[in-house]
PLY file of the C-alpha trace (Angstrom):
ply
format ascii 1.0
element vertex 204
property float x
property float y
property float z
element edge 203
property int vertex1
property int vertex2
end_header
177.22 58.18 120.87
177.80 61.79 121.69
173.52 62.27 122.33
174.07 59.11 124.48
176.54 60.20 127.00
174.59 64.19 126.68
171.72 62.37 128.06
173.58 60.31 130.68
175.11 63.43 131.85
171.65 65.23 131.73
170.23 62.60 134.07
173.28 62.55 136.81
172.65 66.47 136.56
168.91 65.76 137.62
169.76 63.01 139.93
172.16 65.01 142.02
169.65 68.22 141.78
166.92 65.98 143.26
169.34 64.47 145.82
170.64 68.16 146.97
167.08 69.21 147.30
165.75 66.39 149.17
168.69 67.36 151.30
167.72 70.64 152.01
164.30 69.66 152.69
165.50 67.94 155.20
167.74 71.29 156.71
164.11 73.10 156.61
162.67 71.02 158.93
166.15 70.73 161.30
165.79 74.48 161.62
162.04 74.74 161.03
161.61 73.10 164.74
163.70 75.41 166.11
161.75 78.58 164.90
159.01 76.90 166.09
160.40 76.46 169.14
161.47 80.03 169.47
157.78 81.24 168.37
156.49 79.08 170.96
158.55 80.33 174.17
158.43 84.41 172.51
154.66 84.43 172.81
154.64 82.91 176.35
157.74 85.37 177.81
157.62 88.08 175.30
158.79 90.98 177.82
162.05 88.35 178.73
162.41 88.00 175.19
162.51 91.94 174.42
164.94 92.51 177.46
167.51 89.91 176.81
167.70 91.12 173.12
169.30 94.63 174.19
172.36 92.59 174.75
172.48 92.37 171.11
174.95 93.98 169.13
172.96 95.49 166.40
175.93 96.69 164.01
177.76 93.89 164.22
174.73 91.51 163.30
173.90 94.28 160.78
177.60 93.75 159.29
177.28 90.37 159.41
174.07 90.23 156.96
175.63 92.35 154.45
178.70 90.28 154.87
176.09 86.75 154.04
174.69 88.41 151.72
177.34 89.65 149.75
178.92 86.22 149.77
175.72 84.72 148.28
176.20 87.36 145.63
179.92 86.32 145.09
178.85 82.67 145.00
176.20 83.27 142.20
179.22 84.63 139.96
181.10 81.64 140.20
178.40 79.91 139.03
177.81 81.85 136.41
181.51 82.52 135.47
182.11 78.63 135.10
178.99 78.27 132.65
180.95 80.52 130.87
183.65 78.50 131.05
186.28 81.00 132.80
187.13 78.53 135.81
190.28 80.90 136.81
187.32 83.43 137.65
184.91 80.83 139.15
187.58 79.86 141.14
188.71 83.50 142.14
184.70 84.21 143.11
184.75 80.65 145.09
188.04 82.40 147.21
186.07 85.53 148.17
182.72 83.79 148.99
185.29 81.87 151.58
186.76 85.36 152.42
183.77 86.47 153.63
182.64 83.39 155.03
185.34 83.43 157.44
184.69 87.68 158.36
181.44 86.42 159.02
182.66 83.75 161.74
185.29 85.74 163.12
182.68 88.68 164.17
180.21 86.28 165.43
183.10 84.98 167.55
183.14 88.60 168.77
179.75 88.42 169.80
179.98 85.68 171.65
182.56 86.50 173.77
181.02 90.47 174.18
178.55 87.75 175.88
180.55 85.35 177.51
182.69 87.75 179.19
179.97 90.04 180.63
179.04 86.15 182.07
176.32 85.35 179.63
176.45 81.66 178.64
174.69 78.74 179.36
174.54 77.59 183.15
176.22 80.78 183.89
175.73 82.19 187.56
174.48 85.85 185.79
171.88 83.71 183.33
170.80 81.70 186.02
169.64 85.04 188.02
167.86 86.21 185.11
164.07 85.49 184.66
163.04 82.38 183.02
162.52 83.97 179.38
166.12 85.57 179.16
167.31 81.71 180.06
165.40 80.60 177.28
166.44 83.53 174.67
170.13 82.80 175.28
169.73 79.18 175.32
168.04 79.43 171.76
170.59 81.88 170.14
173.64 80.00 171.33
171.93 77.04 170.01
171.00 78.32 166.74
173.31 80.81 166.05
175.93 78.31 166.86
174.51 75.54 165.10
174.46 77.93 162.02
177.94 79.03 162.60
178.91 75.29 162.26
176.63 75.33 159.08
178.63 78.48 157.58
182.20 76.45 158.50
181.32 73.33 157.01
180.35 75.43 153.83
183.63 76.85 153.84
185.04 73.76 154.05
182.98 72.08 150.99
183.93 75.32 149.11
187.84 74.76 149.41
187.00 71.34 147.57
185.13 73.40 145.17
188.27 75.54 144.53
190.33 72.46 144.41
187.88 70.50 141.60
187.99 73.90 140.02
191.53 73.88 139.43
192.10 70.93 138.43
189.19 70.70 135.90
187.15 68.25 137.31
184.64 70.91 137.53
183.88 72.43 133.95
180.97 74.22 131.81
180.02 70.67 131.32
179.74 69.34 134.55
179.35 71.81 136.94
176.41 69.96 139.13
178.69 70.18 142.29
179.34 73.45 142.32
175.93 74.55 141.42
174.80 72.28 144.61
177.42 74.25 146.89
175.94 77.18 146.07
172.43 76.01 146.90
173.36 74.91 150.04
175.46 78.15 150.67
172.20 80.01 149.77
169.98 78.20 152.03
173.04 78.99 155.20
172.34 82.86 154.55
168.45 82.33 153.82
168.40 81.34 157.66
170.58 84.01 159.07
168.30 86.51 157.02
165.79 84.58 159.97
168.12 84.42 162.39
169.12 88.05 162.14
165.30 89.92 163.06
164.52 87.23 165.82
167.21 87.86 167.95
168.61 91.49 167.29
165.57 93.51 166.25
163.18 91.77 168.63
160.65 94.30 169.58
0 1
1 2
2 3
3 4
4 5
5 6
6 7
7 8
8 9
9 10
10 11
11 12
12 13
13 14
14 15
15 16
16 17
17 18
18 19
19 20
20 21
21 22
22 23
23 24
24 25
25 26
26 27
27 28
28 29
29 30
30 31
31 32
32 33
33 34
34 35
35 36
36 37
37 38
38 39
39 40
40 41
41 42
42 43
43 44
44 45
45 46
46 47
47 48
48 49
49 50
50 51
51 52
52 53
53 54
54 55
55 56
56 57
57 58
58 59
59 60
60 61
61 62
62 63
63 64
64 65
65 66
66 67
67 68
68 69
69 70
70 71
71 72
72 73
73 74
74 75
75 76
76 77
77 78
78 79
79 80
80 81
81 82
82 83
83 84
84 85
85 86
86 87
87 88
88 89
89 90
90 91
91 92
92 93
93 94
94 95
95 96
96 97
97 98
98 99
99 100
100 101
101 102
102 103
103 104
104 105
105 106
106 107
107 108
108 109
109 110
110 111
111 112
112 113
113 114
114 115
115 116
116 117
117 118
118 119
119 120
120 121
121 122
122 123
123 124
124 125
125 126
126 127
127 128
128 129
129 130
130 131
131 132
132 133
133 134
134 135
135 136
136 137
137 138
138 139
139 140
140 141
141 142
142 143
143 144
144 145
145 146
146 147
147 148
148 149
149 150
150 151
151 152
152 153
153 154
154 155
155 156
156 157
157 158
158 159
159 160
160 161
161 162
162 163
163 164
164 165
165 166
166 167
167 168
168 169
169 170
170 171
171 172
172 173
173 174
174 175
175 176
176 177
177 178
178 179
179 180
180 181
181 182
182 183
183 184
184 185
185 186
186 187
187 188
188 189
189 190
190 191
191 192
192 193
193 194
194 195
195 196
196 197
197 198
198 199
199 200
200 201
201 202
202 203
């Protein structure tokens, strides 16, 4: 009975690895268009491209990616803590990965409004002067750097759950497929801002 239900649970493990990574597949090619995109209208107005990214704020974006990456590193822990079966530590590693989920939202929220203030945002009167490239380059980082902030939120978001199954057990050494899938999709958020971060702040 016992090597019946260890192979049941060993195939809803695969089943909901497969499903995740179909589901990520699909992410690659959401965002995949969109660098695409970008590669496409950087070769045709690569001067525009150059000018409008001095309006980036290098530290901040630079802050940012340690911030990402530091919360991918956090995220791994709790994986590997509740393997070990210490959920009180998973569940303390799941808290920080939020932490710094949120630090990372709240300084992009900075940035934007460095730009919106100075009158950078789309179908502004200042954008609309500028040439046809710089239109372009902002309308492609509020796009995708907003669409990724959503991305980053809606992690948090599954990642309170997380905490939540954690605590109350439903999320054990033994069945831990959920969490593990949180964390691959929590990967994948910081794989494209390592992207994100060169094509728009250290544009050359």
């Amino acid at each position: 009975m016992e090597k019946i239900l260890n192979k049941e649970n060993h195939i809803d493990y695969k089943g909901k690895k497969i499903g995740m990574w179909f589901f990520l597949f699909t992410e690659i090619l959401f965002f995949g268009a969109m660098f695409l995109l970008y590669s496409v209208f950087r070769y045709r107005y690569p001067r525009d491209f150059h000018h409008a990214a001095m309006e980036e704020n290098i530290v901040l974006g630079s802050i940012n990616t340690a911030v990402l990456l530091t919360s991918s590193f956090t995220m791994a822990l709790s994986i590997t803590a509740m393997k070990k079966g210490n959920n009180k530590l998973s569940s303390k590693l799941q808290g920080m990965t939020i932490l710094l989920g949120i630090v990372f939202l709240v300084i992009k929220y900075f940035e934007w409004n460095a730009k919106i203030v100075k009158g950078i945002y789309p179908n502004s009167a200042v954008l609309l002067e500028m040439g046809k490239g710089e239109i372009l380059f902002f309308g492609l980082y509020y796009v995708m750097t907003g669409l990724h902030a959503l991305h980053v939120f809606i992690g948090i978001t599954v990642i309170f759950f997380m905490i939540f199954f954690t605590l109350r057990r439903r999320i054990t050494k033994e069945n831990f497929a959920r969490l593990e899938n949180t964390g691959l999709c929590w990967h994948f958020v910081d794989i494209v801002w390592i992207y994100l971060f060169p094509l728009f702040y250290l544009i050359t």
